[in-house]
C-alpha angles and dihedrals in degrees: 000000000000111000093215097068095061135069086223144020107218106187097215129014123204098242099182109321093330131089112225127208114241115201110185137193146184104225098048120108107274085221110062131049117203121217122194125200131162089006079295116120124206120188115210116199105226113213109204115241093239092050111127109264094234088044087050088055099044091055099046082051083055098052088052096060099040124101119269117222102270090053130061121225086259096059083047094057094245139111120254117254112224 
């Protein structure tokens, strides 16, 4: 997660009855948090609560069309962003 983008840092939060371990980090993408489990990472796209209803949706509808992380963008049938 990147730490910038939060008032705190907390090292570790209670999920359940389980205390996870936060890493945190300044050049990661503000909007999105990554979760591992199992060696296996999974990267949620986090929609700010103020965002506009209409641009919430067009980026959901974005998520939805972009690659996951066993395919390229070409196999996706989308260009590559640089």
């Amino acid at each position: 997660m990147n730490v910038t983008q939060w008032g705190c840092a907390p090292a570790r939060i209670r999920v359940g009855e389980r205390d996870v371990r936060v890493s945190w980090f300044a050049y990661t993408d503000p909007h999105a948090v990554t979760v591992w489990h199992d060696d296996k990472a999974t990267t949620l796209r986090v929609i700010p609560p103020e965002t506009d209803e209409r641009e919430a949706e067009l980026a959901m509808e974005a998520a939805v069309r972009s690659p996951g992380p066993s395919e390229s963008a070409d196999q996706a049938g989308e260009p590559e962003l640089t």
